[in-house]
C-alpha positions in Angstrom: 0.0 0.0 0.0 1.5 3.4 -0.9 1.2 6.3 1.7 1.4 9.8 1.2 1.7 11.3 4.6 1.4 15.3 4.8 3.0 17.5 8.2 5.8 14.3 8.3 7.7 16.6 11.0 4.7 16.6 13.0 4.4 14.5 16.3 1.8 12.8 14.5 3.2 12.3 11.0 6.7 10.9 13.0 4.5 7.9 14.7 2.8 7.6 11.5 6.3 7.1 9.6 7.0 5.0 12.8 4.4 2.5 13.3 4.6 2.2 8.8 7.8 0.3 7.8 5.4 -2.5 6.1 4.0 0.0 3.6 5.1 2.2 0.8 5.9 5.6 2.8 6.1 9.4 1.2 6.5 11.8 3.6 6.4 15.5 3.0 6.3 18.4 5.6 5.7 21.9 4.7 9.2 22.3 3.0 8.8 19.4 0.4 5.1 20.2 0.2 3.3 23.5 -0.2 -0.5 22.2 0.8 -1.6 25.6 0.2 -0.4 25.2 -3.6 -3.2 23.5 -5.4 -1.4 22.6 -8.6 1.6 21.3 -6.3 -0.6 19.0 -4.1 -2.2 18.1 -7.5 1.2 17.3 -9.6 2.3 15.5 -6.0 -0.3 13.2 -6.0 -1.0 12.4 -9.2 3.2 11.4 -9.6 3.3 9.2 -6.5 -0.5 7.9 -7.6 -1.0 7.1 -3.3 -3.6 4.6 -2.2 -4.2 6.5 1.0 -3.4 10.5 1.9 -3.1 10.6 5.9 -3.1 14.3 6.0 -1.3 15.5 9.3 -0.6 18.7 8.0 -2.3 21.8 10.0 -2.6 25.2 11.0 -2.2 24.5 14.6 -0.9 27.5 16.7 -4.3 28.3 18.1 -3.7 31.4 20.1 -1.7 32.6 16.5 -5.3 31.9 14.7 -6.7 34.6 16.5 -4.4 37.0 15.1 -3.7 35.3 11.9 -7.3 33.8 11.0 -6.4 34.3 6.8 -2.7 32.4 7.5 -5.2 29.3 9.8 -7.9 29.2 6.5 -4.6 29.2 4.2 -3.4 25.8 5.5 -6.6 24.1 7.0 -8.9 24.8 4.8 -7.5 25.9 1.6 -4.6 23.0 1.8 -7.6 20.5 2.9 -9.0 21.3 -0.2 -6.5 20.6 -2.4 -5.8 17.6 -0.9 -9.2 16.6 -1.0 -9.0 17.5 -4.8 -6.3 15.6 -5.7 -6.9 12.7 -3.9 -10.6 13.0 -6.1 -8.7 12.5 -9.3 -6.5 10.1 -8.5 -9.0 7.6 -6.9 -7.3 7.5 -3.2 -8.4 7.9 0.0 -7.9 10.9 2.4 -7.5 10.6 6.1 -7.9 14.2 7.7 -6.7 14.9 11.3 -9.1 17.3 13.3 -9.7 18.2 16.6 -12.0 18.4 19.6 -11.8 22.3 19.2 -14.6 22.2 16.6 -16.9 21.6 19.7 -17.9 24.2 21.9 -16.7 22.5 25.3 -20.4 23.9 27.2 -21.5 20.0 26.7 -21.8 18.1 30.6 -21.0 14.5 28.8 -18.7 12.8 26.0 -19.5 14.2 22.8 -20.4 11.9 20.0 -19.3 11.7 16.2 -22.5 13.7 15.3 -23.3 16.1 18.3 -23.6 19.7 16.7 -20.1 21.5 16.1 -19.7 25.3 17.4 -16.4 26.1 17.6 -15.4 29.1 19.7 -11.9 29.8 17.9 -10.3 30.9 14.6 -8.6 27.0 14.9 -11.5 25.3 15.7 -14.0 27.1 12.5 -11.0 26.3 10.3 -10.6 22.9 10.9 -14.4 22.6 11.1 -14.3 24.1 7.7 -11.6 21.8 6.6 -13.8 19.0 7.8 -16.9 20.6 5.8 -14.9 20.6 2.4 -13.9 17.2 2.1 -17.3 16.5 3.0 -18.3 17.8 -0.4 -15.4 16.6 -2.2 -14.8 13.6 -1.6 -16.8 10.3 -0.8 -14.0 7.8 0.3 -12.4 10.0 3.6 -12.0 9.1 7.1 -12.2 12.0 9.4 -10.6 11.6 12.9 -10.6 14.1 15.8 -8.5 14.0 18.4 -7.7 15.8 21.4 -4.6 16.8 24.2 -2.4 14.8 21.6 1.3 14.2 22.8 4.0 12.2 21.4 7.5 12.9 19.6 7.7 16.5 19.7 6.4 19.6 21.9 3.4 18.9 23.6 2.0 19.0 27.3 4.1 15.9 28.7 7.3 17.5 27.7 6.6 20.8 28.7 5.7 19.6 32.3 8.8 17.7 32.5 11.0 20.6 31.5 9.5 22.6 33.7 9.9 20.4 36.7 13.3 21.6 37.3 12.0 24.8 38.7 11.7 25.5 42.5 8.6 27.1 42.5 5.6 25.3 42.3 3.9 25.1 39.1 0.3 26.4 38.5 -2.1 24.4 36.5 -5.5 24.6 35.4 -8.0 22.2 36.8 -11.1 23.2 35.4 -10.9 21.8 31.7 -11.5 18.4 31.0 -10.3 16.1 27.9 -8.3 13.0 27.8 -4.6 12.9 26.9 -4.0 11.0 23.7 -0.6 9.4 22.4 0.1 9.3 19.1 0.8 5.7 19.4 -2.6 4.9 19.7 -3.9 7.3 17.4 -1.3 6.3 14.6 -2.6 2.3 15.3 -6.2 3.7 15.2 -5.7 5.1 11.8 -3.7 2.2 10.3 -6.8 0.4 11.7 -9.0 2.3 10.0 -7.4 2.4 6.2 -7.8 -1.3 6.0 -11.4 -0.7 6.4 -14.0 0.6 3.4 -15.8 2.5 7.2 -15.2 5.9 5.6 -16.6 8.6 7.7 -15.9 10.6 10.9 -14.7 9.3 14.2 -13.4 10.5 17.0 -10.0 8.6 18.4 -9.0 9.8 21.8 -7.8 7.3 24.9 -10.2 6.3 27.5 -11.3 8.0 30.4 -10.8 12.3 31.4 -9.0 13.9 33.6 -7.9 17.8 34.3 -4.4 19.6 32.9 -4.1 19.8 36.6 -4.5 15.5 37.1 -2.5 14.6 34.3 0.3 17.1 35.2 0.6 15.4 38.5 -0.1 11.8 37.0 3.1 12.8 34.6 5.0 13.3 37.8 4.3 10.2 39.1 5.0 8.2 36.5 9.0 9.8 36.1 8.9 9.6 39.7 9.4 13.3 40.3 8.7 15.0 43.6 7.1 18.3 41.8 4.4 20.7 43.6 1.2 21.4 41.7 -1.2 23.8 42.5 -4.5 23.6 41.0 -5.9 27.0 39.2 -8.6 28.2 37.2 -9.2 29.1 33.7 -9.7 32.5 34.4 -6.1 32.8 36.1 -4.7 31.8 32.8 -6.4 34.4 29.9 -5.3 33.1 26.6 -6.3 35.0 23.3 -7.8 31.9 22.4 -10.4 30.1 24.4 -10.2 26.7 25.8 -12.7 24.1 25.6 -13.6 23.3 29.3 -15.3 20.3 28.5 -13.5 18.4 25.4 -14.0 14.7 26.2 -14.7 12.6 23.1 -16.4 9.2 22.6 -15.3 6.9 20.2 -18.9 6.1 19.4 -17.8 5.2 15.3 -15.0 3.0 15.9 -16.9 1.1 18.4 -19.4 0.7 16.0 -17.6 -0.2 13.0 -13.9 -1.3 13.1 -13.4 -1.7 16.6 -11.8 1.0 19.5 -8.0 0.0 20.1 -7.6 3.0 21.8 -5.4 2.3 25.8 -7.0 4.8 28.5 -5.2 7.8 28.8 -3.0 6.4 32.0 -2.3 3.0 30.0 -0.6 5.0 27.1 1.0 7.4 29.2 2.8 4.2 30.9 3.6 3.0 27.7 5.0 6.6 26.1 7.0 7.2 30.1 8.1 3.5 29.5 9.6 4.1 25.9 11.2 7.2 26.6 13.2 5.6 29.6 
């Protein structure tokens, strides 16, 4: 099976290329692959003639969006549709990476494959959008949103851990809700999903929720670090983006259809502290 994988570079895109040695991999990343240039993604495609298009490539500096909101419809939605496009001509299949953001984060319980989307930032209508486009374009697509994902490359876990070198103790906010997600998982989920004719949208997060605050501290523990945490609120934090406080997803589709391989969050962050021992 030949791959073309998009945002290569990305933590995503590196498990991708990671967990793929049995298959035909191209990888591109935003040097070797201007996603924004229609006739590029089209002359790209058509050369490598790709059964599957995992496109990790994104717009994802969400505070940025704010201030950038043409730059974040550029890449997500613009580059989404050419890749949607080409993949149209050519006859493969497009797996698009989105993102618990497109919800508004007010819902009380899990939110399911088809609960209403109202996203409340620039990078959350953008990837909504990009998630609308290939909608239109193209019949054969698997659409997976994710959320808190962390893996080989700046993300929560390694922020924590850098930080825990300080003396001071660190402040966290406790009041938003998701569930940490490894790429390992999500990279298996996908593969999982590409052998399947289940096109659609799905959501592929780990089990179970917890705070910024309780996975901070569950981080800790697992490195065996003797690190303070004190638990604040959103509001002590103002970000020009806001946060979902209330972005747990339920795998509702893969349950249905191909089956939910996804660890709970603590499993995988064993798994991940484990490998990186």
């Amino acid at each position: 099976m030949k791959i073309l994988v998009t945002g290569a570079n990305g933590q995503l895109g590196r498990e991708i290329a990671r967990q793929g040695t049995e298959y035909n991999l191209f990888l591109t990343d935003q040097d070797t692959l201007n996603i924004t240039d229609g006739a590029a993604v089209t002359n790209c495609i058509q050369q490598l003639k790709p059964d599957v298009v995992v496109h990790c490539a994104a717009y994802t500096n969400v505070d940025g969006a704010e201030s950038d909101p043409d730059g974040a419809f550029r890449v997500n939605v613009v580059g989404s549709q050419n890749m949607a496009a080409g993949c149209l001509e050519t006859g493969a299949r497009l797996v698009y990476v989105s993102t618990d953001y497109v919800f508004d984060g007010f819902k009380k319980e899990p939110y399911r494959e088809f609960d209403v989307v109202n996203p409340q930032t620039v990078y959350g209508l953008t990837k909504m959008q990009g998630e609308q486009i290939i909608r239109q374009i193209l019949g054969r697509h698997y659409i997976v949103r994710t959320a808190w994902l962390y893996g080989d490359g700046n993300n929560f876990v390694r922020t924590m851990l850098r930080l825990a070198s300080q003396k001071q103790p660190l402040r966290v906010v406790a009041d938003q809700f998701g569930t940490p997600t490894s790429t390992t998982d999500l990279a298996r989920t996908i593969y999982k999903l590409i052998h399947s004719d289940s096109y659609g949208t799905y959501h592929a997060t780990c089990q179970g929720q917890c705070s910024w605050y309780e996975f901070s501290t569950e981080i800790f523990r697992q490195h065996g670090l003797a690190v303070k945490v004190m638990p604040v609120t959103s509001a002590e934090f103002v970000r020009p983006a806001m946060r979902p406080q209330y972005s747990v997803l339920d795998n509702y589709m893969l349950r249905m259809t191909v089956g939910d391989p996804m660890h709970t969050w603590l499993e995988a962050l064993k798994e991940w502290t484990i490998g990186k021992k």
